[in-house]
C-alpha positions as CSV (number, residue, x, y, z in Angstrom):
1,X,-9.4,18.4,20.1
2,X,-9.0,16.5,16.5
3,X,-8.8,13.4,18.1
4,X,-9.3,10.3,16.2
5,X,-11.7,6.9,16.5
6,X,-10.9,4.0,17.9
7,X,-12.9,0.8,17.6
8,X,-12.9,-1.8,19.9
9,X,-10.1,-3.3,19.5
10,X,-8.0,-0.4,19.4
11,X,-7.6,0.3,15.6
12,X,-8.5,3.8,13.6
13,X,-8.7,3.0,10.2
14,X,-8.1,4.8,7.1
15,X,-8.2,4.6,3.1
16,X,-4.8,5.5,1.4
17,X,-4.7,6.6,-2.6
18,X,-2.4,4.1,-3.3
19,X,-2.7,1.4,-0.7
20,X,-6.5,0.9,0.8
21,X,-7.1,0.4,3.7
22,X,-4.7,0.9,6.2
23,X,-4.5,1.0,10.2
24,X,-3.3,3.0,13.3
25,X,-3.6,1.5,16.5
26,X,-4.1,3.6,19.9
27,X,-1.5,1.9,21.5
28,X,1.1,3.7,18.9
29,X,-0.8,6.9,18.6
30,X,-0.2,7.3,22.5
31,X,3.5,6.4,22.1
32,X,3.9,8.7,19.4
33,X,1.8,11.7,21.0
34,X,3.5,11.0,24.1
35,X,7.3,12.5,22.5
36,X,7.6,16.5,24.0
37,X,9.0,17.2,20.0
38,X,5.3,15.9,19.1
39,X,3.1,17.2,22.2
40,X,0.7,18.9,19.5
41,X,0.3,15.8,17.0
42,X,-2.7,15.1,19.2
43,X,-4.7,18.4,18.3
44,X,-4.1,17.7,14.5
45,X,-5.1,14.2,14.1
46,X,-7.7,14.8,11.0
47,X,-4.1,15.5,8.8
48,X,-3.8,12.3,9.0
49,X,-6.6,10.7,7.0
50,X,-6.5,14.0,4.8
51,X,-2.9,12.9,3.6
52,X,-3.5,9.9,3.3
53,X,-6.5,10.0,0.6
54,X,-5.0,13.1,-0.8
55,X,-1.4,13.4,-0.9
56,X,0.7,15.8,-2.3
57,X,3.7,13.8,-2.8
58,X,4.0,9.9,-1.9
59,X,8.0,8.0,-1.7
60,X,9.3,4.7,-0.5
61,X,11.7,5.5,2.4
62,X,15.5,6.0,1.0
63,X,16.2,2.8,3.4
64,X,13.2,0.8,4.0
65,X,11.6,0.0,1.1
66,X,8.9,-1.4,2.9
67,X,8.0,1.9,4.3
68,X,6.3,4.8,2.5
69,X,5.7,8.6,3.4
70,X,2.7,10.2,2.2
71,X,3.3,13.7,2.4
72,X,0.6,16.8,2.8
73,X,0.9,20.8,2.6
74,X,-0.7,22.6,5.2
75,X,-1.3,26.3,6.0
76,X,-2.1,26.1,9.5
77,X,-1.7,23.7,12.7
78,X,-3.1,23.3,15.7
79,X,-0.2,23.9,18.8
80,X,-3.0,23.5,21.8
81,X,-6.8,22.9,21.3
82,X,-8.0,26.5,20.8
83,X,-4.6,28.5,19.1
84,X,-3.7,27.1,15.9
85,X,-0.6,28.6,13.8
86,X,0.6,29.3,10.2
87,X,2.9,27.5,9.0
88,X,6.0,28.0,6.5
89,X,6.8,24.9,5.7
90,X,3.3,23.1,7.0
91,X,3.6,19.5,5.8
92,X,1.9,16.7,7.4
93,X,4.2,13.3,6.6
94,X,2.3,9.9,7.3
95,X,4.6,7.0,7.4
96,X,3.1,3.3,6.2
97,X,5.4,1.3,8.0
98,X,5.4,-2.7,6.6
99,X,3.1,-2.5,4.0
100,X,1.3,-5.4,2.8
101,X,-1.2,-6.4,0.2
102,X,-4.2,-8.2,1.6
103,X,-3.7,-11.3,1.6
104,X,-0.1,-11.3,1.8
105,X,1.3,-13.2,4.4
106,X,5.0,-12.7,5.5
């Protein structure tokens, strides 16, 4: 399984292109995994540092500017931990949800 790292307390974290370091906690990776429209996220979680340092495309969300979808192409994903599939259409979207600087505080 392409799981991903936790540390203690209960953050991966990740380098984006255009916004450094950013963070996914476990708590919301089980909430998201958990959906039956996203039961195979969990088998493809090394997309998700993949599109962040090397997107294809990058936007701000049409409503929430604070939001921003880093978007990667794919061939193939992974519907169960041993069959993995082509894909027509294979993007991987990563949303930043309330973005930041460092030493912003809001």
């Amino acid at each position: 399984m392409a799981d991903l790292s936790f540390d203690s307390k209960g953050l991966a974290v990740f380098t984006a292109k255009y916004h450094g370091e950013v963070t996914l906690s476990k708590k919301k990776w089980v909430i998201v995994c958990s959906q039956p429209e996203r039961r195979y996220y969990k088998y493809n979680g090394e997309k998700i540092p993949t599109t962040l340092i090397n997107p294809d495309y990058v936007r701000h969300h049409k409503l929430n500017p604070s939001q921003f979808l880093y978007y990667k192409k794919f061939e193939r994903y992974r519907v169960t931990e041993t069959v993995e599939v082509p894909l027509r259409s294979g993007f991987c979207c990563v949303i930043l949800k309330e973005f930041r600087p460092k030493g912003h505080s809001e």
